[in-house]
N, C-alpha and C positions, 0 to 999 in steps of 0.2 A: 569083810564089809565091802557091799558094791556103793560105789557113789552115783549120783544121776548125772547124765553128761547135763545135762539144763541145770544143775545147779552148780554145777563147777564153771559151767559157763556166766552163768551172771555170777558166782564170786571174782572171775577173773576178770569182766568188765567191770564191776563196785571195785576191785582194786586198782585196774588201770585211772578210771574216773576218778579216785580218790588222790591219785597219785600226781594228776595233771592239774589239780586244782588246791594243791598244797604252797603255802605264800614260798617264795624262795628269795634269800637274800645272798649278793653275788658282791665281790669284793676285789679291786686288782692295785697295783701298786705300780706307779708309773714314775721310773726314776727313783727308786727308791735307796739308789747310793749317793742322791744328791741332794736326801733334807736336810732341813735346817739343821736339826738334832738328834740322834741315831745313837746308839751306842757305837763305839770304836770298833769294837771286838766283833768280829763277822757273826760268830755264834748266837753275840746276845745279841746284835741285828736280829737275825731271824729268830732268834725267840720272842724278840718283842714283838715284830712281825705278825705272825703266829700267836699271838695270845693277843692282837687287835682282833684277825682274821677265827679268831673264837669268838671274839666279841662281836663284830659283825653276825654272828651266823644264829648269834642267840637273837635276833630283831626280828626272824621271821617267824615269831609266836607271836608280836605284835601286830604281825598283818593279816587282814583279811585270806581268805583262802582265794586263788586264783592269782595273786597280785607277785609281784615280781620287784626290786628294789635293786638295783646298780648300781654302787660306786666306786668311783675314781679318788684314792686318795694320791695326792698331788704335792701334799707336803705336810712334814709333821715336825712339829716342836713343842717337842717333852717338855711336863713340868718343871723348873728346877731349872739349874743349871752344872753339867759335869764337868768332874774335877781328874784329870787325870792322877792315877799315883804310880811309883817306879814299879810293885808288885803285879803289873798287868791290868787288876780289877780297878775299874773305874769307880767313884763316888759319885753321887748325886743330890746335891745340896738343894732344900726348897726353902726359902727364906721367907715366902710368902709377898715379895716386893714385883719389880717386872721380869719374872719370871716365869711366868703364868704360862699353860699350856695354847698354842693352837694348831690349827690343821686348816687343811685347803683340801676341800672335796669339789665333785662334781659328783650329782646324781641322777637317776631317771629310775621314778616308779612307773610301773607299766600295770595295765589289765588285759588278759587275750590279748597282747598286739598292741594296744593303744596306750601312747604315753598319759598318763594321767597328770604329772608333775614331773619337773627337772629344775635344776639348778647347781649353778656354781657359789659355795658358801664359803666363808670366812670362819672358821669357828674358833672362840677364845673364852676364857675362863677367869677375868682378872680377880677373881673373887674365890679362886679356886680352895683356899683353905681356909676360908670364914665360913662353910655350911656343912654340916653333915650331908656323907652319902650314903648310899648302901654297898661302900664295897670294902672289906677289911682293908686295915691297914697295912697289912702282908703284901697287898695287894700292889705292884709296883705301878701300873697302870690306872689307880684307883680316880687319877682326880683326869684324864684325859677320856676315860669311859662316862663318869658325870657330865662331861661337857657335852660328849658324843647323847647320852642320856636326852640332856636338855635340850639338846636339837632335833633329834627322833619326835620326841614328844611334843616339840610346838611346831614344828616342820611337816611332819609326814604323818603322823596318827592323827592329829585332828582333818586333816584334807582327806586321808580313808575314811574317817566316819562319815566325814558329809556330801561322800558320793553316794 
């Protein structure tokens, strides 16, 4: 089978094209052995880490194509409150009282180059266990993704629609 170089050629620019115009969400952790609330245990640090830094990265299906999303998380305190035990493994008690999850971002959505929006937020959740979400209960991070949830969606997807 011979291929046409004119058609391998515009596959490879529809691919380049497609590729530069893809939303992308970008995530960094600044200080991140000095939040509020962290696991003890280095490992599950970075696994919690790591399973925010998945959750960041699923937001870039809510963005328009071309747009670009940054942030700076600056501080994070977990839902609940942890209880050390002698066996090494921590507990983590949610009581439902002030306990309630928040975090400290800074962001900047971008288009081609141009900031669109930025901000530095507060986010908090004092209602964190009076609503249903959509994330199993396995889920350790389930009610600090709802929050993040609620702020994506009244924050930054309505301000992409109405560019």
């Amino acid at each position: 089978m011979r291929l046409n170089p004119r058609t391998v050629l515009a596959a490879a620019v529809a691919l380049l094209a497609s590729s530069a115009a893809l939303a992308q969400v970008t995530v960094t952790y600044v200080k991140a052995d000095d939040y509020t609330d962290m696991p003890r245990n280095a490992i599950d640090r970075e696994r919690t880490l790591k399973d925010f830094s998945d959750y960041f990265k699923t937001l870039d299906k809510k963005l328009p194509a071309g747009q670009s999303l940054k942030i700076e998380v600056l501080d994070i305190d977990l839902a609940g409150r942890l209880y050390p035990r002698r066996a090494g493994d921590d507990i983590r008690i949610m009581n439902g009282g002030a306990d309630w999850p928040h975090m400290h971002l800074k962001y900047t959505l971008e288009q081609d180059g141009q900031v669109l929006r930025s901000g530095d937020e507060q986010l908090s959740n004092m209602n964190y266990q009076g609503r249903l979400g959509g994330y199993f209960d396995s889920d350790p991070l389930r009610y600090e993704k709802q929050m993040l949830d609620d702020w994506f969606n009244k924050s930054i997807v309505p301000k992409v629609a109405k560019r």
